[in-house]
C-alpha positions in Angstrom: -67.8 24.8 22.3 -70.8 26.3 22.1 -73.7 26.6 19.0 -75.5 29.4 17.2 -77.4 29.5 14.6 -78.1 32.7 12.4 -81.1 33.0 10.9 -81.1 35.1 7.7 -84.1 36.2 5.9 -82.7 38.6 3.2 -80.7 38.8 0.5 -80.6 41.9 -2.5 -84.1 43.2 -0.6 -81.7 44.1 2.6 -77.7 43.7 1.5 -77.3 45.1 5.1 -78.5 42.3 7.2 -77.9 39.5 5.0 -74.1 40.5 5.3 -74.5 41.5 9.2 -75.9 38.2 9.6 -72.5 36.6 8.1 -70.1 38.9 9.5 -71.8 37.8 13.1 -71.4 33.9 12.2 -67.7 34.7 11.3 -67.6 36.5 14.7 -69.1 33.5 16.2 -66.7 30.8 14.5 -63.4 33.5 15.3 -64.8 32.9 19.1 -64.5 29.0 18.7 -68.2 28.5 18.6 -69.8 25.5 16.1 -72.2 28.4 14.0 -74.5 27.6 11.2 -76.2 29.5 9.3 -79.7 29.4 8.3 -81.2 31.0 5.5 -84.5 31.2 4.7 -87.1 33.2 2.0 -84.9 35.8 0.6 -82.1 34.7 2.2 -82.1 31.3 0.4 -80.9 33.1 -2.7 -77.5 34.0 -0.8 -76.4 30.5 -0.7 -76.8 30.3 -4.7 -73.4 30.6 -6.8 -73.0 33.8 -8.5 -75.9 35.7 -6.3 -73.4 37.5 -4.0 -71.6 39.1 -6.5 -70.8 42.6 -6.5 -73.9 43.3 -3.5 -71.9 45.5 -1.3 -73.5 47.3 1.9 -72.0 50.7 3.0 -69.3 49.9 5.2 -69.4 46.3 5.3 -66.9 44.1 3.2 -68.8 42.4 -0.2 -71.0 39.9 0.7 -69.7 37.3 -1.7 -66.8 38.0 0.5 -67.9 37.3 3.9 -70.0 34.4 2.6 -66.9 32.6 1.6 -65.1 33.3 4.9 -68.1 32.0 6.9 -67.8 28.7 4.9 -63.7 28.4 4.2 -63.9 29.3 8.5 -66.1 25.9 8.7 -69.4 27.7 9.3 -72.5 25.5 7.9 -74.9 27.0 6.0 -78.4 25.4 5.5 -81.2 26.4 2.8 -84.7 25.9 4.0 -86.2 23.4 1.4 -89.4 24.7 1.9 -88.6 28.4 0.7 -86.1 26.9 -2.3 -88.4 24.8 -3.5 -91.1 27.7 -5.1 -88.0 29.7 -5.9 -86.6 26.9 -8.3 -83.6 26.4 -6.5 -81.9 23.3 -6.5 -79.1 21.9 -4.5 -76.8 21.9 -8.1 -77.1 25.6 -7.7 -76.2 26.2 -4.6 -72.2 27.3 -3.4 -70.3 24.4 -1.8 -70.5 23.6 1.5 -74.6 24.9 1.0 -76.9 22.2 1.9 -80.8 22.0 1.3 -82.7 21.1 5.1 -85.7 20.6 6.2 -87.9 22.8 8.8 -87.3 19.5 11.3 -83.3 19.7 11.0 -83.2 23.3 12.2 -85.8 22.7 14.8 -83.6 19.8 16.1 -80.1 22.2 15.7 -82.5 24.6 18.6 -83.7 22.4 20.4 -80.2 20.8 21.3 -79.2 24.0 22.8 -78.3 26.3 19.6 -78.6 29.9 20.6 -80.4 31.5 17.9 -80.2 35.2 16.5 -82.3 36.4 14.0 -81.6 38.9 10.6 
């Protein structure tokens, strides 16, 4: 099994990517690949409960939606501490199956061989 990790700066700045970048980790997971998902700045906000709600890009399905396939499919998704933190956002707030990382965990994730693609 292989690993990927999608990196996902944007959230209601950019609906577009920050749902491209979920509907590629459900790709990757549908493939049999190990995929998390990491979400920093904007992105961070994705990962919060209620956030996702009724954003919808054109032609995509709602982003609450594909969030919640990525994680019921067994995707991880990780919050960068480091971009929650001056955004107020605390572990409590985020959906389940969200963790709070550090910048050394997702370094660590690369540098074991996780092919990386950016949003």
């Amino acid at each position: 099994m292989g690993k990927v990790m999608v990196h996902n700066t944007r959230g209601k700045d950019d609906v577009e990517r920050a749902t491209l970048a979920f509907v590629v980790g459900n790709a990757g997971l549908s493939s049999g690949q190990e995929v998390t998902m990491l979400l920093t700045i904007e992105g961070v906000w994705v990962a919060t409960r209620g956030y996702a709600e009724g954003l919808q890009a054109e032609g995509f399905a709602p982003l609450s939606d594909v969030v919640t396939q990525f994680i019921q499919n067994g995707g991880v998704v990780w919050v960068c501490g480091a971009c929650a933190k001056p955004r107020g956002i605390t572990q409590e707030q985020l959906l389940d199956g969200a963790q709070i990382v550090g910048a050394a965990t997702a370094v660590e994730a690369m540098v074991n061989g996780a092919q990386t693609l950016s949003f």
